[in-house]
NUDRENRO-473988 format. One record per residue (C-alpha): residue number from 0; residue in three letters; x, y, z. Coordinates in steps of 0.001 Angstrom, whole numbers, always signed. Layout:
N
TORSE n res x y z
TORSE NUM Ala X Y Z
...
//
This chain:
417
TORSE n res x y z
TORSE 0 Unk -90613 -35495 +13108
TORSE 1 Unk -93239 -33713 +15377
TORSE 2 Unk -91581 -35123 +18586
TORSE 3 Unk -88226 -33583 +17179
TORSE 4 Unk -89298 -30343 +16114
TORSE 5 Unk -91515 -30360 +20109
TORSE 6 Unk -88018 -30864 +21905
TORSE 7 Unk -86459 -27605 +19736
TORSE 8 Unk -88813 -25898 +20927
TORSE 9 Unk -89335 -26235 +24442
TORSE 10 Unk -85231 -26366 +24692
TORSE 11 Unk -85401 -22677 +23392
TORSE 12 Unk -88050 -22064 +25787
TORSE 13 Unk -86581 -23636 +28324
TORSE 14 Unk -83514 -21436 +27012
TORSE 15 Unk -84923 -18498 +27177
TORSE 16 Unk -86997 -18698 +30659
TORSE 17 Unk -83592 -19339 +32249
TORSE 18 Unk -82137 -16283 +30249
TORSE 19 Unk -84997 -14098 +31467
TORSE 20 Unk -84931 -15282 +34895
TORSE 21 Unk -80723 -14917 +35311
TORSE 22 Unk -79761 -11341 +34537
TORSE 23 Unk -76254 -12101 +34757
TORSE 24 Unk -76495 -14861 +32242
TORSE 25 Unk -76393 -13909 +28443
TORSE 26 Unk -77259 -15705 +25110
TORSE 27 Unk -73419 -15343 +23657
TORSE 28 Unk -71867 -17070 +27122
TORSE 29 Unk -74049 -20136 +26467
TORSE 30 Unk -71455 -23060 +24855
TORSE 31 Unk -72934 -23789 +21182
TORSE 32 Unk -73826 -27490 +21072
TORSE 33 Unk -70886 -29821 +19405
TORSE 34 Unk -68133 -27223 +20781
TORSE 35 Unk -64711 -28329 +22088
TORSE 36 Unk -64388 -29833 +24885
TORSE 37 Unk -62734 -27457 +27478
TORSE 38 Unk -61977 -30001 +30004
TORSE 39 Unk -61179 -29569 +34019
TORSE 40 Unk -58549 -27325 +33934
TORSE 41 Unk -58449 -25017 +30787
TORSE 42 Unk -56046 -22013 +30881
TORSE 43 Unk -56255 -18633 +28945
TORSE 44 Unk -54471 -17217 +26544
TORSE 45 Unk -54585 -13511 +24936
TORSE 46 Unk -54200 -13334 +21254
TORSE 47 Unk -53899 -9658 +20276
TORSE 48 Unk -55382 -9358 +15988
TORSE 49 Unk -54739 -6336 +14193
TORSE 50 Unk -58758 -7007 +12455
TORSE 51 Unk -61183 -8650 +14037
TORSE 52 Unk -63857 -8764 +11751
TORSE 53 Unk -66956 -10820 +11828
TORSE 54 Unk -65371 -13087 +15278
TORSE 55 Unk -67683 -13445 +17586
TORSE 56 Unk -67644 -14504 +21245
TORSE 57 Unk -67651 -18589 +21622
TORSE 58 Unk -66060 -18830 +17964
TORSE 59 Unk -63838 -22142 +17998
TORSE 60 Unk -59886 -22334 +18417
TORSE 61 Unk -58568 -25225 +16334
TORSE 62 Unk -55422 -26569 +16412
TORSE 63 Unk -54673 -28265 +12907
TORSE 64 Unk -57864 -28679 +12217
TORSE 65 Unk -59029 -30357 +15659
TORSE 66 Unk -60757 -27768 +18002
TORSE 67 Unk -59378 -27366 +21706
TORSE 68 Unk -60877 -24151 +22800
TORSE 69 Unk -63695 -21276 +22004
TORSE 70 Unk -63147 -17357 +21959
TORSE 71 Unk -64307 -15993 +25203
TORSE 72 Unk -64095 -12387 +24804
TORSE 73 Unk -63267 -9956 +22929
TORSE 74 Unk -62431 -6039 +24045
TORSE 75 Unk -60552 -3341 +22932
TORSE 76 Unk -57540 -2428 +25017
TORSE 77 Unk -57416 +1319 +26174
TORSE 78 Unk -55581 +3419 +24104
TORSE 79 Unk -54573 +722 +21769
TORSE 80 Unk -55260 +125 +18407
TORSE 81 Unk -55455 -3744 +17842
TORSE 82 Unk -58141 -6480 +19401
TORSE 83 Unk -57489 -8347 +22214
TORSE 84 Unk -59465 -11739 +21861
TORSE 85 Unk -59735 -14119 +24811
TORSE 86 Unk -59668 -18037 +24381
TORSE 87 Unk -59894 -20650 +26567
TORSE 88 Unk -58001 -23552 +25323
TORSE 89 Unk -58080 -27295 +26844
TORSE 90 Unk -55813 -27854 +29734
TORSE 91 Unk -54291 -31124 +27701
TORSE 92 Unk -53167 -29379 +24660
TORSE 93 Unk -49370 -28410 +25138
TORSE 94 Unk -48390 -25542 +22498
TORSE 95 Unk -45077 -23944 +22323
TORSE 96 Unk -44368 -20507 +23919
TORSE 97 Unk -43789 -19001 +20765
TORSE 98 Unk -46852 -20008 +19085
TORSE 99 Unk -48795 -18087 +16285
TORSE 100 Unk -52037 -16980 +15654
TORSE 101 Unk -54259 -16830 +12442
TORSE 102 Unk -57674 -15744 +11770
TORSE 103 Unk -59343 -17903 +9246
TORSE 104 Unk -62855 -18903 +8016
TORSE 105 Unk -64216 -22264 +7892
TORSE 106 Unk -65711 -21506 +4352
TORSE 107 Unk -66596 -19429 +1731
TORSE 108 Unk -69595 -18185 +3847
TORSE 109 Unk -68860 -20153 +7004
TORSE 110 Unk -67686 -18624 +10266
TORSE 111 Unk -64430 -16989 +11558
TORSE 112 Unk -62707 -19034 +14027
TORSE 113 Unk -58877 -18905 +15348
TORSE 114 Unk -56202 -21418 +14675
TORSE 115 Unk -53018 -21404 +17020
TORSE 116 Unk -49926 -23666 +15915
TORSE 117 Unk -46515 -23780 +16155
TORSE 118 Unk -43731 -21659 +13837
TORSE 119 Unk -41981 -23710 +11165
TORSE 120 Unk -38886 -23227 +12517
TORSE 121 Unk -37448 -22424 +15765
TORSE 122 Unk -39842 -23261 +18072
TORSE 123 Unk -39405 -23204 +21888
TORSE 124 Unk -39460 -25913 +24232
TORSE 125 Unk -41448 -23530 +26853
TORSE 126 Unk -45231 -24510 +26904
TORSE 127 Unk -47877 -21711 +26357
TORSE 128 Unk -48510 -20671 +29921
TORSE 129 Unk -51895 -19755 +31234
TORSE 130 Unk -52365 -15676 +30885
TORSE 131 Unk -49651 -15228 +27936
TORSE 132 Unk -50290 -13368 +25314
TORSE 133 Unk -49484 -13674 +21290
TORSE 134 Unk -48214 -10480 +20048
TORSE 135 Unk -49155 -9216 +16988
TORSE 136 Unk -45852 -9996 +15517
TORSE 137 Unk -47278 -13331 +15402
TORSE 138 Unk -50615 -12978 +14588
TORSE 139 Unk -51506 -13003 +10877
TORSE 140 Unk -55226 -12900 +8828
TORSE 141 Unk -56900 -14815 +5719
TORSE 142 Unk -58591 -12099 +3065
TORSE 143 Unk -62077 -12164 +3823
TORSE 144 Unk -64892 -13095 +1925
TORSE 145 Unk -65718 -9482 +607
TORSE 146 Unk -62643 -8572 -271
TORSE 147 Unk -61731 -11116 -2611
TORSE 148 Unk -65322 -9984 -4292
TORSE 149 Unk -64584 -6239 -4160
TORSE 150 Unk -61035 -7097 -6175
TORSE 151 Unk -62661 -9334 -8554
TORSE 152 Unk -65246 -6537 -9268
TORSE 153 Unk -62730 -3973 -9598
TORSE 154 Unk -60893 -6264 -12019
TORSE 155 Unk -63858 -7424 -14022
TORSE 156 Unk -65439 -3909 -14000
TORSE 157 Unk -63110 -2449 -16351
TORSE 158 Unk -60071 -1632 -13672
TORSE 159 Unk -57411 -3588 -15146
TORSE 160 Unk -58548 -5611 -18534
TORSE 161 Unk -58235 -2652 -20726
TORSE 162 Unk -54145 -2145 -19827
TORSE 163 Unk -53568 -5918 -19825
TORSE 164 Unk -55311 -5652 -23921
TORSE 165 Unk -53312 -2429 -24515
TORSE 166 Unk -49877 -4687 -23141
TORSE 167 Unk -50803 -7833 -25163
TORSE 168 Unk -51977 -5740 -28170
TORSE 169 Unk -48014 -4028 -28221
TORSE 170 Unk -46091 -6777 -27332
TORSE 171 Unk -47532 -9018 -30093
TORSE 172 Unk -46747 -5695 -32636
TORSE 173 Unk -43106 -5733 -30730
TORSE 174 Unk -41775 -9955 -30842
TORSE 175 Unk -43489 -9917 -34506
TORSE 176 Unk -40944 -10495 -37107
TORSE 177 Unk -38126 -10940 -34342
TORSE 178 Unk -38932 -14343 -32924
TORSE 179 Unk -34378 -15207 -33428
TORSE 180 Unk -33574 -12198 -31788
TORSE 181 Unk -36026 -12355 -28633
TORSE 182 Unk -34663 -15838 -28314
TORSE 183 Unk -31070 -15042 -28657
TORSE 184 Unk -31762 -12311 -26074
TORSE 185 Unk -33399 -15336 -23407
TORSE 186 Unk -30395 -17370 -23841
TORSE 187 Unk -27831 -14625 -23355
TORSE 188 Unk -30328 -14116 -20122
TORSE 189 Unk -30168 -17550 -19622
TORSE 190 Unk -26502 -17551 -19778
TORSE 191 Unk -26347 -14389 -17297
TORSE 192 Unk -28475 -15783 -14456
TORSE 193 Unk -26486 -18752 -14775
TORSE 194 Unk -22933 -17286 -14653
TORSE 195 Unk -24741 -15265 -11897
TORSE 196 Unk -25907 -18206 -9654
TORSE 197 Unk -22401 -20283 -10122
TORSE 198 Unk -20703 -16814 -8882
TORSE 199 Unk -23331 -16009 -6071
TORSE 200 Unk -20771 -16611 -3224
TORSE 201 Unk -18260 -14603 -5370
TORSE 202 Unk -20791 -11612 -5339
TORSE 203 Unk -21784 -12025 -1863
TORSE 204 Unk -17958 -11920 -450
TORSE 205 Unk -17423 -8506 -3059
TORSE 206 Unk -20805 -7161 -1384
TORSE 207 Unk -19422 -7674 +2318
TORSE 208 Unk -15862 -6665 +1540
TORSE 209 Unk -17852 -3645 +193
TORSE 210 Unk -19390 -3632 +3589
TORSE 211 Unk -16056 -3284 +5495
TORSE 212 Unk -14412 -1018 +3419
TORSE 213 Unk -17400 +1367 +3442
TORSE 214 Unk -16986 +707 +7415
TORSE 215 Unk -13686 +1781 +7425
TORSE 216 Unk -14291 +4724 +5365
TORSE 217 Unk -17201 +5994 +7623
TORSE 218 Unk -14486 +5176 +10205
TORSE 219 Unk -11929 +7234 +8937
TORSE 220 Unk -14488 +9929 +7803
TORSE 221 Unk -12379 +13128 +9598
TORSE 222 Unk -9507 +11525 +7815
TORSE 223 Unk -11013 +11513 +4392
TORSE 224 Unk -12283 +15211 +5015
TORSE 225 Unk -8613 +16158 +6138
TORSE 226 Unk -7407 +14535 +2770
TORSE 227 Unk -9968 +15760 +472
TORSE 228 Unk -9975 +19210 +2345
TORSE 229 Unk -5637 +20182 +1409
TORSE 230 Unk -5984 +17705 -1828
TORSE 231 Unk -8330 +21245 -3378
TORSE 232 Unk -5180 +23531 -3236
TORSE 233 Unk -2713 +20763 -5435
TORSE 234 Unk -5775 +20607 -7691
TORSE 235 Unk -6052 +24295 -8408
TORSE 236 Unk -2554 +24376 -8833
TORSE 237 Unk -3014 +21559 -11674
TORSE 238 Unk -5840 +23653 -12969
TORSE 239 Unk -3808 +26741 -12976
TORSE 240 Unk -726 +25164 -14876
TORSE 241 Unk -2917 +22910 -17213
TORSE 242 Unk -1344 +24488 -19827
TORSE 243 Unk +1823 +23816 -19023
TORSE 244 Unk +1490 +19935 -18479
TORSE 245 Unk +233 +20111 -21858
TORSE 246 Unk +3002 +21663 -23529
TORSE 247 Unk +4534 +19245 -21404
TORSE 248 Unk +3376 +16196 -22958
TORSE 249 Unk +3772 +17163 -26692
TORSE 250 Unk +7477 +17773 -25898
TORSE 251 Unk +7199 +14288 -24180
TORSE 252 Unk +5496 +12946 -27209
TORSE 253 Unk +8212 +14754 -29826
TORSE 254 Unk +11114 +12920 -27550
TORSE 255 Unk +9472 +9591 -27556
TORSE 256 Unk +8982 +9895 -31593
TORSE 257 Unk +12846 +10722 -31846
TORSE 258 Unk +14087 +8541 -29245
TORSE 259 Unk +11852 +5218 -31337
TORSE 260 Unk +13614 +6741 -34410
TORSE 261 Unk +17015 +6498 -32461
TORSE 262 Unk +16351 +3230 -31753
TORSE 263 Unk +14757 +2075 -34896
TORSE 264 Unk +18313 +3068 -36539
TORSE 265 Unk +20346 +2046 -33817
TORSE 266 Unk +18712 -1437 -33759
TORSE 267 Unk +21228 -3424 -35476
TORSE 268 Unk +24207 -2156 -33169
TORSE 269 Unk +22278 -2477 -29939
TORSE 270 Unk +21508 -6425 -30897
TORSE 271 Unk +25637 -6821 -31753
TORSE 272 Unk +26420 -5151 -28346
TORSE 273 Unk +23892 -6951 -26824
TORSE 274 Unk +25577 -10250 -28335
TORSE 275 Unk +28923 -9412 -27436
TORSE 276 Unk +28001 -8350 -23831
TORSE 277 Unk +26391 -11853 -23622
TORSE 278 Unk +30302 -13475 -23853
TORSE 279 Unk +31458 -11363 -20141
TORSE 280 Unk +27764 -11871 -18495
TORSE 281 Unk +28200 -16401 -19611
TORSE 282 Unk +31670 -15534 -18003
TORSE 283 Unk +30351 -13774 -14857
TORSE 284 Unk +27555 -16074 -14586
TORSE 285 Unk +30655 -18894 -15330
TORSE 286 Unk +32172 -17169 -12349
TORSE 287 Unk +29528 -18987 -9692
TORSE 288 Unk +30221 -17987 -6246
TORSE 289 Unk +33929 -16954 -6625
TORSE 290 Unk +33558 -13899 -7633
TORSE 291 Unk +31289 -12335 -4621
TORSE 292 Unk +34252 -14277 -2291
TORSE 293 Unk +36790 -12220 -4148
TORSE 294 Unk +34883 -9153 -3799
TORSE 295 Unk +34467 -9550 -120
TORSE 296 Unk +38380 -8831 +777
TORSE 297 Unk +38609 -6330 -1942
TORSE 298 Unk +38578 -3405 +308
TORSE 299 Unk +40595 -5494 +3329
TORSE 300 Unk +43526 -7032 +1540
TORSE 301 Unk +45372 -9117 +2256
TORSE 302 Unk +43425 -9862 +5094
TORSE 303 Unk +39858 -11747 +5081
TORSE 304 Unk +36749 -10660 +7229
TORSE 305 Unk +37025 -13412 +9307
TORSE 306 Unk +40494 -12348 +9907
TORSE 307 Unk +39596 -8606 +10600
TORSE 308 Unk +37362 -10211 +13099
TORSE 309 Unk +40615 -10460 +15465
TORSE 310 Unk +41573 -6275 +15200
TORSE 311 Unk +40718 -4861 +18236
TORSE 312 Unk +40611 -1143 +18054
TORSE 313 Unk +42544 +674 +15243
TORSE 314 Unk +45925 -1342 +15139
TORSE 315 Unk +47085 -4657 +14720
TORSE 316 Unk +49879 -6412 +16565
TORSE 317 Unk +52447 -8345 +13925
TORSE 318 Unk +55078 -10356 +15837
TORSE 319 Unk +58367 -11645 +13524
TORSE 320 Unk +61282 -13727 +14575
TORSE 321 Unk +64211 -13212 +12146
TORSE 322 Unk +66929 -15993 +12720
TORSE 323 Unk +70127 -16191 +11073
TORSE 324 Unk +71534 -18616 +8664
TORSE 325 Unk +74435 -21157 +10235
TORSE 326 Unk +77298 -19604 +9807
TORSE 327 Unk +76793 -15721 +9890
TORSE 328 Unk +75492 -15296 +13238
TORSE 329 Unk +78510 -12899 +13838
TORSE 330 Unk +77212 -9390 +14532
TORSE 331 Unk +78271 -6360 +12465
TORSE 332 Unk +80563 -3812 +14229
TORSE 333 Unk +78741 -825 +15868
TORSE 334 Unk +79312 +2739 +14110
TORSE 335 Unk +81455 +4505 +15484
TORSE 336 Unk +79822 +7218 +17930
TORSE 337 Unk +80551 +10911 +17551
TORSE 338 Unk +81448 +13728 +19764
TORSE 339 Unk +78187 +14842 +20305
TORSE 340 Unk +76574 +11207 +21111
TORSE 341 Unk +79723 +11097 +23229
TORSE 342 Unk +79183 +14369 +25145
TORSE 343 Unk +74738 +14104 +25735
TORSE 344 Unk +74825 +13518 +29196
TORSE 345 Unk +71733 +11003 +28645
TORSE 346 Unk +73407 +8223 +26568
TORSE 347 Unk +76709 +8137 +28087
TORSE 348 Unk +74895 +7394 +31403
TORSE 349 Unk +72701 +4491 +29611
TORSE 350 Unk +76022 +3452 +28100
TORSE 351 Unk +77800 +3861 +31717
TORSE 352 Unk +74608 +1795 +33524
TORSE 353 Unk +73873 -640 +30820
TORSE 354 Unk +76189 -3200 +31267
TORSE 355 Unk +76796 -6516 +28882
TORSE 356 Unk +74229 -9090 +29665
TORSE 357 Unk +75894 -12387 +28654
TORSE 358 Unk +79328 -13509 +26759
TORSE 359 Unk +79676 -11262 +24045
TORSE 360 Unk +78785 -12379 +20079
TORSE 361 Unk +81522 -12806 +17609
TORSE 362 Unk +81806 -9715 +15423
TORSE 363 Unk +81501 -9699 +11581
TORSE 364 Unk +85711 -9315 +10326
TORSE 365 Unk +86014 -6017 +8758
TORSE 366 Unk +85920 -4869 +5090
TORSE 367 Unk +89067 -4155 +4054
TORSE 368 Unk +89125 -4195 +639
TORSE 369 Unk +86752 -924 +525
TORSE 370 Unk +88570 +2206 +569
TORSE 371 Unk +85736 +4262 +2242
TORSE 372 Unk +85924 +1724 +5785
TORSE 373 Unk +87534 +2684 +8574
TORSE 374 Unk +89509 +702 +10982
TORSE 375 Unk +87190 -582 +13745
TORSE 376 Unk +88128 -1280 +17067
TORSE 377 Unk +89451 -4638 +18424
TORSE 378 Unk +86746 -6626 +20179
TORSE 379 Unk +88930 -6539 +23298
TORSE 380 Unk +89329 -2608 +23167
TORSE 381 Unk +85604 -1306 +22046
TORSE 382 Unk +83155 -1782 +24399
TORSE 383 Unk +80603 -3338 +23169
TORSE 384 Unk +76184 -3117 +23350
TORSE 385 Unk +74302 -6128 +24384
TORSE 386 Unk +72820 -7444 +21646
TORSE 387 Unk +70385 -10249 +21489
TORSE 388 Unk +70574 -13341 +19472
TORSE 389 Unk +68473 -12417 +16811
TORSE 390 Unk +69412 -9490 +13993
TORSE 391 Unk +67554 -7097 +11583
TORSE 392 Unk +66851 -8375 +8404
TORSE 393 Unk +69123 -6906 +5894
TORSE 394 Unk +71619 -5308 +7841
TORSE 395 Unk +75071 -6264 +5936
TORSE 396 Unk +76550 -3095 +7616
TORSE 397 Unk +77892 -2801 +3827
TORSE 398 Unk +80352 -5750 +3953
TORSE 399 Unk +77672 -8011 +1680
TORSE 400 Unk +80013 -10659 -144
TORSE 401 Unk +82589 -7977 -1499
TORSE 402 Unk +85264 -9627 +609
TORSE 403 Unk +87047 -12466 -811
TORSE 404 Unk +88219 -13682 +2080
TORSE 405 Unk +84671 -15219 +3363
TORSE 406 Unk +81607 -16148 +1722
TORSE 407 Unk +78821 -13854 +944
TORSE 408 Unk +76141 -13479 +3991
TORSE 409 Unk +72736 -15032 +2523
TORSE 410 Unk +69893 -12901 +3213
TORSE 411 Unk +67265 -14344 +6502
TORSE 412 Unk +64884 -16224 +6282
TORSE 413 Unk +61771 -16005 +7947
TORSE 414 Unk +60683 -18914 +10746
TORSE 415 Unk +57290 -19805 +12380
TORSE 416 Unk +59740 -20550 +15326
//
């Protein structure tokens, strides 16, 4: 044990001669024996703590749990309010680029030290590069030592034990006697969180369509003004006549009372005309489709839309061929012109210019047995119009079938010829 306790002390002789002969050279730079190893090639980091408090120059840097570096220095920035602590960390050890920092003590009364890791989630694939710093947006502290005491004092000293009695003391006066209704009120609680959680996404789309429409509105906010702004002079012209839609509504209320007593005495005739009315709505119904059709050439009868279809402009070309029966395809003898046709100037030059196209038809014989005829012409004396093969309809010039000498002249018929 001598030879021991001999080689402590001449190594803190020995320590201290070379301290006193190297000015440069202080106690606090000297590595503390069992100290990470730094290696070759270590690189520095900055690690910027918002409390510094009892870390000391050549405190260890652990990373879980295994040291890789010691605090080198640590200075206050110029016009800054934080610690900036400098560690040298092993050259080996790779550590993320977004790495974290945490001041923590070895034990209750051990020593401060700094332990760098990696975040939870999210962490880069960049390694910590020599000269970066950790911010303090990721640089975090344990409570020391003292403060847990000071809080445990304050606490045992009378600070909050008296209010925790005073709470205890009333809430045993409050749940005594009304054990069923505190526990109806949990499970109606129960029930609540429950109907809550199963609903969460519910809840969460109401909050965000909440979101947008409060968007829109903040949007639209000059719009909602304008609205709001001419909506006050309708509203104080409501407020002015409020007495009015009042009287209003009692006469409303006085018709509705005589209109249910209308109906209340009315009730058996509406339900037989009701019943009756069902016979011609079954026949409608009964009706199916025809009845629409028949509606549709209502207003164009006899002819169809599709047939209207072929109208072009405001008229409608008809085209009819009449063609006489065999037999009576004589032609009836021309009236016999007057003076007048005689004298215009106009017609007796069409008549002079217009000569017969074609052998002359056969004319109808006279009626002779009518007292109001005249005598007509012989075919060979009368000059005669060209007339074309066909003949109005209708025109029996009067001689019809009174004459017994030939048969009655049958009335045309109309051909597709």
């Amino acid at each position: 044990m001598r030879r021991f306790r001999l080689a402590g002390v001449c190594a803190v002789a020995a320590s201290a001669v070379l301290a006193a002969g190297c000015s440069q050279v202080s106690v606090e730079q000297l590595p503390l024996p069992g100290g990470a190893s730094l290696g070759s090639h270590p690189y520095t980091v900055h690690v910027q703590l918002q409390n510094a408090l009892n870390l000391v120059p050549q405190a260890a840097v652990r990373v879980n749990d295994v040291p890789v570096g010691r605090v080198k220095k640590i200075s206050l920035p110029d016009n800054a309010w934080y610690a900036d602590a400098t560690v040298l960390i092993n050259g080996d050890v790779r550590l993320p680029a977004n790495a974290t920092a945490n001041l923590e003590q070895s034990s209750l009364l051990g020593e401060k030290y700094i332990k760098i890791s990696a975040p939870t989630s999210d962490a880069s694939t960049a390694r910590l590069a020599n000269g970066a710093t950790i911010p303090l947006s990721r640089t975090t502290r344990n409570a020391d030592t003292e403060e847990v005491f000071g809080a445990l004092s304050m606490l045992l000293s009378g600070g909050g034990l008296p209010q925790i009695r005073t709470i205890t003391r009333e809430l045993n006066r409050t749940l005594n006697g009304r054990e069923p209704q505190v526990r109806s009120s949990l499970e109606q609680l129960n029930k609540l969180t429950t109907t809550l959680n199963t609903n969460r996404q519910s809840i969460v789309d109401a909050l965000d369509g909440l979101n947008r429409l409060s968007s829109t509105v903040a949007a639209r906010r000059g719009q909602v003004d304008t609205v709001l702004t001419d909506l006050s002079p309708g509203l104080k012209v409501l407020s002015d006549q409020r007495g009015q839609l009042v009287q209003m509504l009692q006469k409303l209320d006085d018709l509705s009372k005589v209109a249910t007593g209308v109906l209340n005495k009315s009730r058996d005739n509406t339900v037989a005309d009701l019943n009756s009315l069902d016979v011609v709505v079954q026949k409608l119904a009964d009706s199916g489709r025809d009845l629409p059709k028949s509606l549709q050439i209502l207003f164009t009868y006899p002819f169809t839309d599709e047939a209207m279809k072929a109208v072009k402009g405001d008229y409608l070309n008809g085209y009819m061929t009449v063609i006489a029966a065999p037999g009576n395809d004589c032609v009836i003898p021309p009236v016999q012109e007057t003076d007048q046709k005689k004298n215009a100037p106009r017609l007796r030059a069409l008549a002079e210019n217009s000569p017969p196209a074609g052998p002359l038809p056969t004319p109808c014989p006279a009626n002779t047995s009518s007292p109001s005829s005249k005598p007509t012409s012989s075919p060979t004396t009368t000059p005669q119009q060209p007339v074309g093969p066909t003949t109005p309809a209708g025109g029996s010039g009067g001689s019809g079938g009174t004459d017994p000498n030939r048969p009655a002249l049958p009335l045309p018929t109309l051909g597709g010829n």
